[in-house]
ROROVEX-274167 format. One record per residue (C-alpha): residue number from 1; residue in one letter; x, y, z. Coordinates in steps of 0.25 Angstrom, whole numbers, m for minus. Each point is the difference from the previous one (the first is absolute). Example, Ala and Ser with C-alpha at 12.3 -4.5 7.8 and 13.67 -1.06 7.14 Angstrom:
2
+------+------+-------+-------+-------+
| resi | resn |     X |     Y |     Z |
+------+------+-------+-------+-------+
|    1 |    A |    49 |   m18 |    31 |
|    2 |    S |     6 |    14 |    m2 |
+------+------+-------+-------+-------+
! end
This chain:
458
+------+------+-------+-------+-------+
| resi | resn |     X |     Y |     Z |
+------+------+-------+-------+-------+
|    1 |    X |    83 |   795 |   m24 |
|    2 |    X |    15 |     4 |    m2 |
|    3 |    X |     1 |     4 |    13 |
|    4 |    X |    m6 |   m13 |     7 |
|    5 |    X |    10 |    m9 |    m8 |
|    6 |    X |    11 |    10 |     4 |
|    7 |    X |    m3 |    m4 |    15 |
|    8 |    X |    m1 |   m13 |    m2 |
|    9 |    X |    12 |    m3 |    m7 |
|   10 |    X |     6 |     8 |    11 |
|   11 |    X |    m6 |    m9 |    11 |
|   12 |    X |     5 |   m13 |    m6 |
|   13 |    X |    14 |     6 |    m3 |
|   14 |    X |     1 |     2 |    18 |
|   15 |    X |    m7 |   m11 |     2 |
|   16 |    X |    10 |    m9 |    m9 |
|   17 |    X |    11 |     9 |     7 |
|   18 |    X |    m4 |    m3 |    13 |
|   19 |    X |     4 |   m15 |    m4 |
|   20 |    X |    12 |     2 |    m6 |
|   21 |    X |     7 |     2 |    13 |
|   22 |    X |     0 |    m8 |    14 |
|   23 |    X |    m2 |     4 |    13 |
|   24 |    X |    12 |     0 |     8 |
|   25 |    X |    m2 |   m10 |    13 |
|   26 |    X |    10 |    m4 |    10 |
|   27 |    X |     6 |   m13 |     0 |
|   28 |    X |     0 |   m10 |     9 |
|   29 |    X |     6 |     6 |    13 |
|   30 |    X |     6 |   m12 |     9 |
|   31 |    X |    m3 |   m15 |    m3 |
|   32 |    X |    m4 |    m6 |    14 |
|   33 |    X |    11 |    m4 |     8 |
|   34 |    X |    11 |    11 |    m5 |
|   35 |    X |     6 |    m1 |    14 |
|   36 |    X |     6 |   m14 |     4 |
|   37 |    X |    m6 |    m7 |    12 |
|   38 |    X |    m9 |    13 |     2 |
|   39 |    X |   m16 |     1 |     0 |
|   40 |    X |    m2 |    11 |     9 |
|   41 |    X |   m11 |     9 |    m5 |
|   42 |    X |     4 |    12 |     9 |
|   43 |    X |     3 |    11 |    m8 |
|   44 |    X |     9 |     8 |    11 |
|   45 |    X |    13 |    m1 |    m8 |
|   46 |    X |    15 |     8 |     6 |
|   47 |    X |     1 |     9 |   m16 |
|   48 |    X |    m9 |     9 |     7 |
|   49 |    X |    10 |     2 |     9 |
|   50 |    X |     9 |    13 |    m2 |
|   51 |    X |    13 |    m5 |     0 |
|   52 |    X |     3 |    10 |    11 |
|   53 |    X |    m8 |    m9 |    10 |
|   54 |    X |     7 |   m12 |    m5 |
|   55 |    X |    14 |     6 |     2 |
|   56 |    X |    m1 |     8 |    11 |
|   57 |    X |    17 |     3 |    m1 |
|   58 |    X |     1 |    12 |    m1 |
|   59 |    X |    15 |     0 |    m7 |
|   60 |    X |    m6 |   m11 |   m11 |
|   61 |    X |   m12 |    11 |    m1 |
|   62 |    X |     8 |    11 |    m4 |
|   63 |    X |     8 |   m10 |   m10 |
|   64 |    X |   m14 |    m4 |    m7 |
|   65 |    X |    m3 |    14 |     1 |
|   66 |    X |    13 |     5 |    m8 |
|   67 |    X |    m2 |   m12 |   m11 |
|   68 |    X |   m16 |     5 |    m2 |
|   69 |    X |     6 |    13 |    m3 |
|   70 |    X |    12 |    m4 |    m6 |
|   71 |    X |    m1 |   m14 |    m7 |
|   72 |    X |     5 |     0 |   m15 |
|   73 |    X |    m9 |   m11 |    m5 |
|   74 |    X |   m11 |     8 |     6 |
|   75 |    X |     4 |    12 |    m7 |
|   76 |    X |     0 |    m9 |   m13 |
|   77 |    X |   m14 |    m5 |     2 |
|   78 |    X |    m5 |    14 |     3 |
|   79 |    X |     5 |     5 |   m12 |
|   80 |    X |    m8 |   m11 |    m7 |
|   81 |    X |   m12 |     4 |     6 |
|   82 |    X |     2 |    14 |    m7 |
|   83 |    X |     2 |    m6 |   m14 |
|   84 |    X |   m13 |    m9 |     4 |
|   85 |    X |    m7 |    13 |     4 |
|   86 |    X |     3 |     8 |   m14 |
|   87 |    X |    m4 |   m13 |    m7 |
|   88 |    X |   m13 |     1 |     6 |
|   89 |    X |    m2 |    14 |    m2 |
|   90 |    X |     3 |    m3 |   m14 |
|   91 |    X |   m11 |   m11 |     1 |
|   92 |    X |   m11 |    10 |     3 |
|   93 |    X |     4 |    11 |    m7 |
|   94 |    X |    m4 |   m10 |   m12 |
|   95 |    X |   m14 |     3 |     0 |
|   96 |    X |     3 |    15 |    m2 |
|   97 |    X |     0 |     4 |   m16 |
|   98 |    X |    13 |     2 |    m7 |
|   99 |    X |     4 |    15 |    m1 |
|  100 |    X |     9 |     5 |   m10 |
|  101 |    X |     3 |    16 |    m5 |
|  102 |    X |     7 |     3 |   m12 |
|  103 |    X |     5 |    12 |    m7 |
|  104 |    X |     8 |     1 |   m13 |
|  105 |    X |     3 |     9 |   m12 |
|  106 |    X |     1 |    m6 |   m15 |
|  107 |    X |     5 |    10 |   m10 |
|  108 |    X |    m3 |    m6 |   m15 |
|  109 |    X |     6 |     5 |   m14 |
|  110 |    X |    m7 |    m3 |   m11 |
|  111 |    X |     5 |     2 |   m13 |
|  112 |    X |    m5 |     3 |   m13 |
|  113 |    X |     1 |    m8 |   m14 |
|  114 |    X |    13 |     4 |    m6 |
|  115 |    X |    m2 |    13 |    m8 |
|  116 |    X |    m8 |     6 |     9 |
|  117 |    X |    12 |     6 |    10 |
|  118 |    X |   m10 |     0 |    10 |
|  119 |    X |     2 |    m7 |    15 |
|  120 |    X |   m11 |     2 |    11 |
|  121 |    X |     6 |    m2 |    14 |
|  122 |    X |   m12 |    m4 |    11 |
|  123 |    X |     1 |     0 |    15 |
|  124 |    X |    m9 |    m8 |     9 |
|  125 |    X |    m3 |     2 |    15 |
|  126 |    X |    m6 |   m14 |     8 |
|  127 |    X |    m3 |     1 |    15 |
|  128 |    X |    m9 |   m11 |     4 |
|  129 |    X |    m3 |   m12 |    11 |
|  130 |    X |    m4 |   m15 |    m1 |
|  131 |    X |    m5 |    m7 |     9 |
|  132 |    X |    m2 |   m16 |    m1 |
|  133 |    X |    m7 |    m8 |    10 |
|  134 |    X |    m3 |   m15 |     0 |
|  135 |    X |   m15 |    m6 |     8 |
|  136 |    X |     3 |   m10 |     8 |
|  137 |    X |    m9 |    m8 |    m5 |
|  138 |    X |     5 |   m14 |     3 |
|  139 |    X |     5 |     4 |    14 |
|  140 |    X |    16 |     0 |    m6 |
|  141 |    X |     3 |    13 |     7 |
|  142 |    X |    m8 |    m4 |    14 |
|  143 |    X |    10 |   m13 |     0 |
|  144 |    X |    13 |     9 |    m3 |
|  145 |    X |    m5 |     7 |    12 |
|  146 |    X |    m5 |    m9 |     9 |
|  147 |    X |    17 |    m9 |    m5 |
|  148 |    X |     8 |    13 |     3 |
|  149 |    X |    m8 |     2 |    15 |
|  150 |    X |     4 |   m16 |     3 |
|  151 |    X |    13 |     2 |    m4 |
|  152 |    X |     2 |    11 |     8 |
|  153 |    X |    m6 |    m4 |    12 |
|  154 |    X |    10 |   m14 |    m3 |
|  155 |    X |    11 |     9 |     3 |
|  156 |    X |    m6 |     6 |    11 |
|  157 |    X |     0 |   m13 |     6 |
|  158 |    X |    15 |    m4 |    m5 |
|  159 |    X |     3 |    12 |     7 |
|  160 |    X |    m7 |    m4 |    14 |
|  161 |    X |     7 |   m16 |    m4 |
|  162 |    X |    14 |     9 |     2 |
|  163 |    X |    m4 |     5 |    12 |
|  164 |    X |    m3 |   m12 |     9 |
|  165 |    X |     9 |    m6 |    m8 |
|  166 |    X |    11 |     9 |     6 |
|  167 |    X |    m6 |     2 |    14 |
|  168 |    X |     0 |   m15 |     2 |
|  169 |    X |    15 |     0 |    m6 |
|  170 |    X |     6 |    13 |     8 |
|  171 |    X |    m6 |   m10 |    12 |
|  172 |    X |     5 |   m11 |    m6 |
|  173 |    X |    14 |     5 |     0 |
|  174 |    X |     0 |     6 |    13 |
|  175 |    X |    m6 |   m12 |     9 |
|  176 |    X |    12 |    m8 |    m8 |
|  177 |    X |     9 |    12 |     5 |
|  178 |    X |    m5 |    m2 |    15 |
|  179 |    X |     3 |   m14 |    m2 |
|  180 |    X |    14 |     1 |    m6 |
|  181 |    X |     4 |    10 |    12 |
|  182 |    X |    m5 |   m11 |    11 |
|  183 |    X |     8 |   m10 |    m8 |
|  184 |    X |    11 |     6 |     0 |
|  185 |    X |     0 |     4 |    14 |
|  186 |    X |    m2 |   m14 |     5 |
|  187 |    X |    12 |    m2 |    m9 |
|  188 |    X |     8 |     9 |     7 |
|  189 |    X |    m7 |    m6 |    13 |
|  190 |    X |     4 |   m13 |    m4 |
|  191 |    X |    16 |     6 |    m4 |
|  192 |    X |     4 |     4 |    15 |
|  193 |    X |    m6 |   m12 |     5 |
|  194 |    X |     8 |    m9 |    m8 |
|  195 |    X |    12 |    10 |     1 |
|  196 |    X |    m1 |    m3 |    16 |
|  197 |    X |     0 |   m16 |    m2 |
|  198 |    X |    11 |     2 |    m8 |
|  199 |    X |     7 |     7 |    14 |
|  200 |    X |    m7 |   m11 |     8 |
|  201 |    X |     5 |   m12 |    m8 |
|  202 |    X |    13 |     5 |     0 |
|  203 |    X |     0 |     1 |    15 |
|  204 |    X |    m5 |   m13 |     0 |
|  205 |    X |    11 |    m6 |    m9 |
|  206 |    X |     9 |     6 |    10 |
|  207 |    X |    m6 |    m7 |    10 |
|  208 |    X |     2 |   m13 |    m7 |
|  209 |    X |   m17 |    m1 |     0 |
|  210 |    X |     1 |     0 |   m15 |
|  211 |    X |     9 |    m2 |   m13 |
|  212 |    X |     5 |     9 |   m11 |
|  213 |    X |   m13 |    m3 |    m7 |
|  214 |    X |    m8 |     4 |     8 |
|  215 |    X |     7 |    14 |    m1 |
|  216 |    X |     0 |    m1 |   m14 |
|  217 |    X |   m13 |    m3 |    m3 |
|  218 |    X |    m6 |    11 |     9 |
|  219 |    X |     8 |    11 |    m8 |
|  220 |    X |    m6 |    m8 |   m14 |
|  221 |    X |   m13 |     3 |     7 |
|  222 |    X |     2 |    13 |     4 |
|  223 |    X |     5 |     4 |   m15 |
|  224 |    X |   m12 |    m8 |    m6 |
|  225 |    X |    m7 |    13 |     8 |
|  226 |    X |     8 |    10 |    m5 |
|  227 |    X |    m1 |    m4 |   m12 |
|  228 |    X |   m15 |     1 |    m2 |
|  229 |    X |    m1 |    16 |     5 |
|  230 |    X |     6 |     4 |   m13 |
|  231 |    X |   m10 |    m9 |    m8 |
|  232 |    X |   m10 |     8 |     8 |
|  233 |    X |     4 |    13 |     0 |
|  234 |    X |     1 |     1 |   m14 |
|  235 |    X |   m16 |    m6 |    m1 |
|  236 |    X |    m2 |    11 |     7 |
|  237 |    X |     7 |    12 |    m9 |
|  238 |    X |    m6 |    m8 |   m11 |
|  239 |    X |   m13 |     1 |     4 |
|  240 |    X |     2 |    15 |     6 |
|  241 |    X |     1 |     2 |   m16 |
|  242 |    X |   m10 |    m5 |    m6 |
|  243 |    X |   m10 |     7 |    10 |
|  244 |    X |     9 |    11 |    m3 |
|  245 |    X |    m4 |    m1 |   m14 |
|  246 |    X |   m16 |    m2 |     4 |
|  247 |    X |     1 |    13 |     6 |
|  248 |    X |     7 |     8 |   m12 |
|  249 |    X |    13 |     2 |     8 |
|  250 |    X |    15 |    m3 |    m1 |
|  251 |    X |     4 |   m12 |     6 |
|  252 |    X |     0 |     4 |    15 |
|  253 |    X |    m3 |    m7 |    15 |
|  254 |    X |   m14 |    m1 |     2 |
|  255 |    X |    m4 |     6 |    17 |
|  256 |    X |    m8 |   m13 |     4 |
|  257 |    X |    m6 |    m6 |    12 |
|  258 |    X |     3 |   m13 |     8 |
|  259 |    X |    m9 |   m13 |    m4 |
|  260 |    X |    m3 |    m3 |    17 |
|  261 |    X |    m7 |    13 |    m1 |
|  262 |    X |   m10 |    m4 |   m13 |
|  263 |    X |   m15 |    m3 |     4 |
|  264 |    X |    m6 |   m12 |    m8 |
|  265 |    X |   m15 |     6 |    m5 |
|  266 |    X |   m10 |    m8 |     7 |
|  267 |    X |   m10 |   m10 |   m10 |
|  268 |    X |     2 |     0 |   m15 |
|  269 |    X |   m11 |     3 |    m4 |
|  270 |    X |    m3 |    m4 |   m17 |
|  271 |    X |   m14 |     4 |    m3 |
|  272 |    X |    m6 |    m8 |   m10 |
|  273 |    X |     7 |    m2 |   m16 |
|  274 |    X |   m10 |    10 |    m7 |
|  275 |    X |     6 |    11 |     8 |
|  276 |    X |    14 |    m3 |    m7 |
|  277 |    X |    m8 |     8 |   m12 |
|  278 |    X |    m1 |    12 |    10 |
|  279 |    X |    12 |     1 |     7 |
|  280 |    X |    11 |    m5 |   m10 |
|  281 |    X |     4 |     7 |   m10 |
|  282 |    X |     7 |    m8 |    m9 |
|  283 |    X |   m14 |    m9 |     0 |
|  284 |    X |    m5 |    13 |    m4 |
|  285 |    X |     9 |     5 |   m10 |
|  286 |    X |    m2 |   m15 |    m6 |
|  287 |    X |   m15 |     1 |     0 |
|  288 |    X |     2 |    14 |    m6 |
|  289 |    X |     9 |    m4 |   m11 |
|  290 |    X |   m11 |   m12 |    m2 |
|  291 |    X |   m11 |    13 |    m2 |
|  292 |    X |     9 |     8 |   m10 |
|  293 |    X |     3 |   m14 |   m10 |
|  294 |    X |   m16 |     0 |     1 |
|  295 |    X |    m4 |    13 |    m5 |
|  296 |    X |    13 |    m2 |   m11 |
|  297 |    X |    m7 |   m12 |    m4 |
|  298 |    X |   m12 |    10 |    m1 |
|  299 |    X |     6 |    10 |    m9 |
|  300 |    X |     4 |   m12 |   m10 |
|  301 |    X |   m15 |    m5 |     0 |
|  302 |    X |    m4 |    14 |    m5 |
|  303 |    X |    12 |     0 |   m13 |
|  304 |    X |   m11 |    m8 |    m8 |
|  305 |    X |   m12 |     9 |     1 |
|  306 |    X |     1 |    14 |    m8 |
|  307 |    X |     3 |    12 |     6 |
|  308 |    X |    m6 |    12 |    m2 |
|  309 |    X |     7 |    14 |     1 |
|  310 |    X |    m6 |    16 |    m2 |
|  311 |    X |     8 |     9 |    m6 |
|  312 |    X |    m1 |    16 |    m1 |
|  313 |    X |     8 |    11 |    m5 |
|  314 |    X |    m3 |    16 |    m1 |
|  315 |    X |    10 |    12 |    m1 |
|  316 |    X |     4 |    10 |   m11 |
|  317 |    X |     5 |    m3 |   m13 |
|  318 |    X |     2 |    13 |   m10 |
|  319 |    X |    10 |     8 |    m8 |
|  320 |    X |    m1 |    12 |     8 |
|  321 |    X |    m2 |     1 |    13 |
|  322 |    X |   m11 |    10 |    m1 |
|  323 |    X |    m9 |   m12 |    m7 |
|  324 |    X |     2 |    m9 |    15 |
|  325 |    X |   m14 |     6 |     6 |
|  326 |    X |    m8 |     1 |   m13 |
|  327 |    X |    m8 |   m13 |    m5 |
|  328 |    X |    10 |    m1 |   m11 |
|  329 |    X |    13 |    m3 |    11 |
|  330 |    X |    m6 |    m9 |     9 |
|  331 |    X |    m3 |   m15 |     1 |
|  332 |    X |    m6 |   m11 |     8 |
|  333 |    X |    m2 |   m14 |    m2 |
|  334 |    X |    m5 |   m14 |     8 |
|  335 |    X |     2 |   m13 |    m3 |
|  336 |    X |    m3 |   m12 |     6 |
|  337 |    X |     5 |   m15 |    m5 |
|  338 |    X |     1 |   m15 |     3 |
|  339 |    X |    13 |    m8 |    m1 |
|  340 |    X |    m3 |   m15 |    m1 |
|  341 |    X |    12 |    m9 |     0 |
|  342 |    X |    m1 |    m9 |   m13 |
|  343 |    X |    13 |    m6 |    m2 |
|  344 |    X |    10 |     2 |     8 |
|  345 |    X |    10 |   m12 |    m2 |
|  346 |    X |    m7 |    m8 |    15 |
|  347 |    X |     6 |    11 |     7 |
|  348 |    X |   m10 |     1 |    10 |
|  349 |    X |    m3 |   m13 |     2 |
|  350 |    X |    14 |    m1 |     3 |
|  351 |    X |    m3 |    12 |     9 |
|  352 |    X |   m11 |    m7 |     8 |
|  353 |    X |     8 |   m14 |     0 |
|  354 |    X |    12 |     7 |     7 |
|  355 |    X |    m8 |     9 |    10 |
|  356 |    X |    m8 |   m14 |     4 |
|  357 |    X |    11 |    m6 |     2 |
|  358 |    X |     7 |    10 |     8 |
|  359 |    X |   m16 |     3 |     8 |
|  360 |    X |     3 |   m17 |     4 |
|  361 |    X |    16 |     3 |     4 |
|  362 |    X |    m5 |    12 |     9 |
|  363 |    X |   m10 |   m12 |     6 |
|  364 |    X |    10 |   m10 |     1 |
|  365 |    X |    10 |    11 |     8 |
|  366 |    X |   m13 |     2 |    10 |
|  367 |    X |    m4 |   m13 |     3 |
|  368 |    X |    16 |    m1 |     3 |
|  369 |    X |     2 |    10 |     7 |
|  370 |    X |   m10 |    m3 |    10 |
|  371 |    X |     4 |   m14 |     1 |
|  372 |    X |    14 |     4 |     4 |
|  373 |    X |    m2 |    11 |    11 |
|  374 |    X |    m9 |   m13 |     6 |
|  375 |    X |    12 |    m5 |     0 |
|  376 |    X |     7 |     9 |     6 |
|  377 |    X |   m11 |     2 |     9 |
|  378 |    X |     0 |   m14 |     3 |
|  379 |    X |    17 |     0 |     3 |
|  380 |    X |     0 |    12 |     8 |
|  381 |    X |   m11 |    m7 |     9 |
|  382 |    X |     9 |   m14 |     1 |
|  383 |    X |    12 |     7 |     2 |
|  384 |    X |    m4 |     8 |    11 |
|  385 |    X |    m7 |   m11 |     6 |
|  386 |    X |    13 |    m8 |    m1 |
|  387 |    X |     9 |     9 |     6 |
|  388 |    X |    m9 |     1 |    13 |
|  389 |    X |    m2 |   m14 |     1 |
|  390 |    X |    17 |    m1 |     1 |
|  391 |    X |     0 |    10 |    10 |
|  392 |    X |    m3 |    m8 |    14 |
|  393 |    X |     9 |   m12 |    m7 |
|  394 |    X |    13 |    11 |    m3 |
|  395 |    X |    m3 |     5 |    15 |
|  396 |    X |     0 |   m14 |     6 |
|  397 |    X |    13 |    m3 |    m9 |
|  398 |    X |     7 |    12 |     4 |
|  399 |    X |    m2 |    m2 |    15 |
|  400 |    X |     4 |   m14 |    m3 |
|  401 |    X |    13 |     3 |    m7 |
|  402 |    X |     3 |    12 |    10 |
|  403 |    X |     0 |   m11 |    11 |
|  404 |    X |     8 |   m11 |    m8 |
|  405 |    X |    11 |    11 |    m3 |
|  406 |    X |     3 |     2 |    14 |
|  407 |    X |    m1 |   m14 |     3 |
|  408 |    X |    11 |    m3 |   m10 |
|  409 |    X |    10 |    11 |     6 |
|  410 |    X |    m3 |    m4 |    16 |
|  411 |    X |     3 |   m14 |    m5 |
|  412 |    X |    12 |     3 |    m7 |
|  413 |    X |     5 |     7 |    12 |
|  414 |    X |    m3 |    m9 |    10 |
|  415 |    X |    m1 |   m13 |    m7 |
|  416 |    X |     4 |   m10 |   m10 |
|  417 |    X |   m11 |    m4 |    m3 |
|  418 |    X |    m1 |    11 |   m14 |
|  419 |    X |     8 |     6 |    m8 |
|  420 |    X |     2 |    13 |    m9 |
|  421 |    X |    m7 |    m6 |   m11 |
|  422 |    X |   m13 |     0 |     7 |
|  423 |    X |     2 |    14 |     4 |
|  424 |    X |     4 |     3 |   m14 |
|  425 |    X |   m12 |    m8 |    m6 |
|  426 |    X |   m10 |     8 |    10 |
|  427 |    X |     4 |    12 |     0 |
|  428 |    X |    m2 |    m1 |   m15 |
|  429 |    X |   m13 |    m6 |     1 |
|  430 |    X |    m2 |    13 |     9 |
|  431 |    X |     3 |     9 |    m9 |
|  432 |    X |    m8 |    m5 |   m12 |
|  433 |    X |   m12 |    m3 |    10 |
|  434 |    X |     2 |    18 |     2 |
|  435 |    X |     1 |     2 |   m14 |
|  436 |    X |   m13 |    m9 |    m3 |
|  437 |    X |    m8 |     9 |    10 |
|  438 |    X |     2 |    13 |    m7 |
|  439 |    X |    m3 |    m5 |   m12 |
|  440 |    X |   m15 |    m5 |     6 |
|  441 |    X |    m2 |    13 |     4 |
|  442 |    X |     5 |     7 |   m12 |
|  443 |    X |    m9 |   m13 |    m8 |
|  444 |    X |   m13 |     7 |     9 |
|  445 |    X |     2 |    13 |    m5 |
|  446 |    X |     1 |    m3 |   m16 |
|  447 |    X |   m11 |    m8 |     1 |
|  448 |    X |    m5 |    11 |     6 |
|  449 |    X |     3 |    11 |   m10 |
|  450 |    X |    m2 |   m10 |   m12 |
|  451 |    X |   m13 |    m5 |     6 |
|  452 |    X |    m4 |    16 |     0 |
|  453 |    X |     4 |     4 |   m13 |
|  454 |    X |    m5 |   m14 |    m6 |
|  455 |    X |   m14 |     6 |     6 |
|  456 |    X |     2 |    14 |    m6 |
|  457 |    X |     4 |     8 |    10 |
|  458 |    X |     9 |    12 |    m1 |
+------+------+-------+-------+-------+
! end
């Protein structure tokens, strides 16, 4: 009968157990219309992509290369992944009992009552063992587990965020680098072109064609050129550095490309939103972080139920060490008790309030993140769009401005009908129309990288 009553108390303490704690279920992945303008349902999407496909320069390869190897912040977060890693070990090596040795000597005095001159001196020899080991009878020990593994694989995935973070930012930095060097030589284009309308209006002058001005203006135009290449070639040091700096180096020149020689990939393809929850890893590590706060909030559910804990100890305990293997040296004791939380000053309530809270922050952070990479999504999308939607306008303008630029000097030359401010004011217009074209193609590629690591790729 006792035995039938012991089962079934033990059937409603695991069937109140299995109460106590929640089942983890993934939240919400992508509300409908994540990406702006974008209700495709294919889900072929470019983070698939090794970035080796989509930038097939071989000098920006082995700069990628170099910073996958050699990136501090990625060294930082793979350090993190190994303190997550020995928190989870930790987590699981909690199931296992707790193991202690022991081993001491106690030498006692005992004196007798004064009169009798007489002490006794006694030596005692203790070697033992303990062991303590709780029952996870509430599942607290199966959420610490389950809390230590989600933050571990959340560092896992800040780790991967640092590495297409830094692969779109060494390609960031040198397409910007390919785009300052064409800058600057159109600038140093542009400076012996003026440098020779300054000969040719002073040829002119001579020949009573043109005034002083005229000579004057066109050496102020050809200094506003010389003035920008210093503008220019410090951008470009500056921005040497700081991919100096991606790769773990000295500040240094970067061996680079040209920008003509750059192939655009062909179609963007985004997959659908859910895919964000695969492929990006800062989605991930969110989600992750979500995961962990749950099973916390878990562990604070578990505070107001007893706990129950066995204890043993055995070992030797005698006054001579010839008494250790006789029944009169050795010991042996097991224990089992229940600790139930009676008053405890609202502490875990307090406990349960904070991890609650904290379970509906890690939410609140999710739904956030996945709304801001469809935004970046979304911008990387337009921005691209936008830059090739400038491109036949800039070439029409170019040729256009090319044209009027000649025009203006034959006139000047020939005719009276002009003079050198509209050179001046086209040759201007010229140079900024130049500058405006680099910087669409320069516009394509960012979208590009930002559009591929938006996605998850790298």
């Amino acid at each position: 009968m006792n035995i039938k009553y012991t089962w079934l108390i033990a059937v409603m303490v695991l069937s109140a157990a299995c109460h106590i704690t929640k089942t983890y279920r993934q939240p919400e992945v992508a509300p409908a219309g994540l990406y702006r303008d974008r209700t495709a349902a294919d889900t072929q999407t470019m983070a698939g992509r090794p970035w080796q496909s989509l930038f097939a320069d071989t000098l920006l390869q082995q700069l990628i290369n170099r910073g996958l190897q050699e990136n501090l912040d990625l060294k930082i977060a793979m350090q993190r992944i190994v303190a997550a890693q020995a928190a989870l070990r930790q987590s699981r090596q909690a199931f296992l009992p707790d193991i202690n040795a022991n081993a001491g000597i106690k030498q006692s005095r005992l004196a007798f009552p004064q009169g009798y001159g007489l002490v006794n001196t006694a030596t005692q020899y203790d070697l033992g063992a303990s062991a303590s080991w709780e029952v996870d009878v509430w599942g607290k020990l199966r959420s610490g587990k389950k809390a230590a593994q989600a933050t571990w694989l959340q560092q896992v995935a800040a780790q991967q965020a640092v590495k297409s973070r830094l692969v779109a930012d060494i390609a960031s930095t040198y397409f910007t680098l390919l785009a300052l060097d064409e800058q600057l030589q159109v600038l140093e284009k542009t400076l012996v072109n003026r440098t020779e309308d300054v000969n040719i209006m002073k040829e002119l002058k001579a020949s009573s064609i043109v005034n002083g001005a005229a000579v004057v203006q066109s050496e102020a135009n050809r200094y506003a050129a010389a003035v920008a290449i210093p503008d220019v070639k410090q951008q470009i040091r500056e921005t040497e550095n700081a991919l100096s700096i991606l790769l773990a180096l000295p500040p240094a020149g970067i061996a680079r490309g040209t920008l003509n020689n750059q192939l655009l990939p062909g179609a963007l393809h985004t997959g659908i939103p859910a895919q964000l929850l695969q492929y990006r890893p800062d989605v991930r590590e969110a989600e992750f972080a979500f995961r962990a706060a749950f099973e916390n909030t878990n562990i604070a559910r578990t505070a107001f139920y007893p706990s129950l804990t066995i204890t043993a100890a055995a070992g030797f305990s005698s006054f001579s060490f010839s008494d250790w293997f006789t029944d009169a040296g050795l010991f042996g004791n097991v224990l089992g008790g229940i600790t139930q939380p009676i008053f405890n000053r609202g502490l875990n309530k307090a406990r349960l309030t904070t991890a609650q809270a904290r379970q509906q922050e890690a939410f609140f952070n999710f739904s956030k993140t996945m709304l801001t990479a469809g935004k970046e999504v979304s911008d990387a999308l337009y921005s691209f769009e936008a830059a090739g939607e400038k491109q036949e306008s800039r070439r029409l303008q170019l040729a256009s401005l090319e044209k009027a630029v000649d025009f203006t000097k034959e006139l000047l030359k020939y005719s009276s009908a002009t003079n050198y401010t509209d050179v001046l004011t086209s040759e201007q217009h010229l140079l900024a129309a130049q500058m405006g074209a680099i910087n669409d193609r320069l516009q394509q590629w960012q979208a590009v990288i930002t559009l591929y690591r938006a996605l998850g790729g790298g």
